[in-house]
N, C-alpha and C positions, 0 to 999 in steps of 0.2 A: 802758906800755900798760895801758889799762882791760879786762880780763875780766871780774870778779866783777862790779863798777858796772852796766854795761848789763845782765848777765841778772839780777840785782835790781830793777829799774825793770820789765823784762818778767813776774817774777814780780807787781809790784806791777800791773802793767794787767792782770794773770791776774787776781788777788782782786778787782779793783775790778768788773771782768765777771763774774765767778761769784758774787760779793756782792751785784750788783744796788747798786753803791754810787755815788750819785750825785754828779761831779765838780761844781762851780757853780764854773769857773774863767773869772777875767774880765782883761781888763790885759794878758794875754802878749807883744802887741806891743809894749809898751814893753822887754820883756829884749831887750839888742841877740844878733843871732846869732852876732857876733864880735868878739873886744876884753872887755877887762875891764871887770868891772860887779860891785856890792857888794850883796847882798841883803841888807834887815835886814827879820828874821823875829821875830814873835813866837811865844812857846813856850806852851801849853798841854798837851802831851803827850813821850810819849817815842817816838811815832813822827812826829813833825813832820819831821825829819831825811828821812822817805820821802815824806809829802806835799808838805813846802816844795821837793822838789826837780821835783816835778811839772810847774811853769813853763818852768824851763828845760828839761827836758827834751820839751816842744813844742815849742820854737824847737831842737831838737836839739842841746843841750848839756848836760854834767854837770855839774851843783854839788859844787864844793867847800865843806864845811863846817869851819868855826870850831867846837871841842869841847874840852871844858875835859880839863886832863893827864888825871886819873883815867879816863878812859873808855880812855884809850893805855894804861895800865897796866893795866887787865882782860887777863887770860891770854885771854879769849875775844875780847871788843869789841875790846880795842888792837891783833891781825895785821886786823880786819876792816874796822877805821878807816882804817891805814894802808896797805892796800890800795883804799882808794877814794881816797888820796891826800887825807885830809882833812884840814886843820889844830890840832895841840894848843898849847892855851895853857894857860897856868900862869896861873890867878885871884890869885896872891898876890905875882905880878911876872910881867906879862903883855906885856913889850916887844917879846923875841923872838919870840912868836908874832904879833903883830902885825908886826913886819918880815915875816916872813916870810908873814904874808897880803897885805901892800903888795906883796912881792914877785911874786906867784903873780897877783895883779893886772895888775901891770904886762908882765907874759908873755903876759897875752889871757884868763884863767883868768876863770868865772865863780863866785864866794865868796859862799855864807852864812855868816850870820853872826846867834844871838841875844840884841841886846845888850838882854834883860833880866836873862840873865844865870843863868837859873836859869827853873823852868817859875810861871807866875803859877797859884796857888791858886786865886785871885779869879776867874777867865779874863777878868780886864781890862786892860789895858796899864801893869804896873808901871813904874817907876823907872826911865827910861832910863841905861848905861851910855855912854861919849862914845866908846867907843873906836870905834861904828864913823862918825862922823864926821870921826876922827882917820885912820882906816886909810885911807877913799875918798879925804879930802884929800891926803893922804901918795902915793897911789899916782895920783892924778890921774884917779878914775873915779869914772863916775855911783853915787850912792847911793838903791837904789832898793828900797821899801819893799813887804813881801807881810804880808799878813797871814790868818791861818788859823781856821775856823771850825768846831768840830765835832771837830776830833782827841781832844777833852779826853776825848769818850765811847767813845772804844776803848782807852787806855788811860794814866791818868794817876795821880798822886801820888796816896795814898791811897784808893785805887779799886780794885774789882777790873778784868780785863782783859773787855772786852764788844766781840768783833766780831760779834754780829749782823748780818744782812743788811739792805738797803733802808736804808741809813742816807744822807745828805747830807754833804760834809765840802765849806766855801766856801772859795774862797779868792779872793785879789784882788792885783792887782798894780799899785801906785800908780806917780804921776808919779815920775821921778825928780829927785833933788836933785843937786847938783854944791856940797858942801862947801868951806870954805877954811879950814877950822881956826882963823881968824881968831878968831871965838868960839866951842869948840865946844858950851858951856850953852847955848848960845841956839839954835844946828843940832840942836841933842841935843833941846830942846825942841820945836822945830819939828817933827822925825821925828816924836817921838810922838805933837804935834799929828793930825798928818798920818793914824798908826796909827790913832789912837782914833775918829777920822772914819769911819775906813776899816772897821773891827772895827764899831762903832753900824750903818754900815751892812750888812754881812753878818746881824748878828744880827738885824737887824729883816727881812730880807727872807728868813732861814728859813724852812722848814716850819715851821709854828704844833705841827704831830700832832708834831714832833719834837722840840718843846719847851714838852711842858705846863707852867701854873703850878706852882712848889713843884721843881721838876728840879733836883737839886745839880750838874748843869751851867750852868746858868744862872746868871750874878749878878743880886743881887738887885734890880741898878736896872731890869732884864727881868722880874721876877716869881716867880725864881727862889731859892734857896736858899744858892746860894754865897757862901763867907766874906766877906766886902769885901775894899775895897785894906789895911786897916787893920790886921782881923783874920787876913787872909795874910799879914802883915809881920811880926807874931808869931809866926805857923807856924814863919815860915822861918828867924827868931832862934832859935827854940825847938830848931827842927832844926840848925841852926850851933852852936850849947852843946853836945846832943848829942854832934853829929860830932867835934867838939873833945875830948869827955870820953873818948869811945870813940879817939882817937888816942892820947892820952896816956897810955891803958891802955895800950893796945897798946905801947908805946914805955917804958913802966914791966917791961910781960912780959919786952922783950926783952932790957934791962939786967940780968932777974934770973937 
C-alpha cells in the first residue's frame, strides 16, 4: 500500500501553487493509464525523481523509479526510497535490478528510469546507457521518453539549492518506442535521437527572462555558459577518481 508516495506528489502540487511555479507539461496522453510502460528520463537535477513523476501522476499513476544501490543505503533516503517502492540497482552489476524492473513491468507498474546514468553537467543529453532498451524489450513494454527542462535551476551538482518563485520547469512526453533488443546500440541511439529533439525543443521555447545570455544553466550552444558534452565527461571522471580514492580510504580505515 502507497502512504507516504501520494502525500508527496500533494506536497509537490502545494509548492508548485504557492511557488507561482509554472508546469509547461505537454505529451501526457501518450503514458497509458494502465499496463506497464518504461520512462526514460533525462537527469539534470536531484529533484527530477519529483518532477519526472509529474506525467504520470496526471494520468493518475505512480512512478516507480530506477536509483542507483547507494541512495538504498542512506540511513535517510534508503527507508524513504523503499517505501515508494522504488527500484535499486547496483551500477557495477546491474542484472538483478534490471530483472526486477522487467518484472514490476510486466505486473502493470509504471518505471522510471535515467539511463544517462548520472545527472548531465552539460544539461545536454549525454551518453545513452542500453539498459533501458534492454529492460522495455525484456519486459514487453512501451518505451517512452520525457524529457525535463528547468530542474537544473533548483538544485543541482555543484550549485547552490535556488527555489525561488515564478520559475518554469518543461517538460515533454514523447512517442513511444516498442524495443526488441534485437540491436539495442542502435534503440539506444535512436532514444536519444529522439531526447535531444525533444530537450532542443523545450529549451528553445522557454521563457527568454528565464534564461538570459551567459546563465550556467544554459549550455553553451543556447548562449549560455555551461560546461559542454566534453568538458562534463571530465567532471564526471574527475568525480569517479575521487569517489574511488575516498572508498579505498575508507576500506584502508577499516582494516586498521
Amino acid at each position: 500500500m502507497d502512504l507516504i508516495y501520494p502525500a508527496v506528489i500533494a506536497a509537490a502540487r502545494a509548492w508548485v501553487k504557492l511557488g507561482d511555479v509554472r508546469i509547461d507539461l505537454t505529451g501526457t496522453e501518450r503514458i497509458p493509464t494502465e499496463g506497464g510502460a518504461l520512462l526514460a528520463i533525462n537527469h539534470l537535477s536531484y529533484v527530477d525523481y519529483v518532477l519526472a513523476g509529474y506525467p504520470g501522476a496526471e494520468r493518475g499513476r505512480l512512478t516507480r523509479f530506477i536509483a542507483k544501490r547507494e541512495v538504498f543505503d542512506h540511513p535517510i533516503g534508503g527507508p524513504v526510497m523503499r517505501s515508494f517502492h522504488h527500484i535499486s540497482i547496483d551500477r557495477a552489476s546491474g542484472r538483478e535490478g534490471m530483472q526486477t524492473a522487467a518484472q514490476k513491468l510486466r505486473e502493470g507498474e509504471l518505471v522510471g528510469i535515467f539511463p544517462e546514468g548520472t545527472i548531465s553537467r552539460s544539461f545536454l543529453i549525454k551518453e545513452l546507457k542500453s539498459g533501458a532498451v534492454r529492460i522495455a524489450a525484456d519486459a514487453g513494454v512501451p518505451l517512452i521518453p520525457v524529457v525535463l527542462w528547468g530542474t537544473q535551476r533548483l538544485l543541482t551538482k555543484g550549485q547552490k539549492a535556488d527555489f525561488s518563485r515564478h520559475r518554469t520547469i518543461g517538460i515533454e512526453v514523447g512517442e513511444p518506442m516498442h524495443p526488441t533488443a534485437i540491436d539495442p546500440a542502435a534503440e539506444t541511439a535512436e532514444l536519444r535521437a529522439r531526447m535531444e529533439e525533444m530537450l532542443d525543443r523545450l529549451i528553445r521555447k522557454h521563457p527568454a527572462q528565464e534564461q538570459p545570455p551567459g546563465s550556467w544553466w544554459l549550455p553553451q550552444a543556447y548562449g549560455g555558459s555551461a560546461p559542454t558534452l566534453a568538458e562534463a565527461e571530465q567532471m564526471y571522471v574527475e568525480e569517479r577518481r575521487l569517489r574511488a580514492e575516498r572508498k579505498a580510504a575508507r576500506a584502508r580505515a577499516g582494516r586498521g
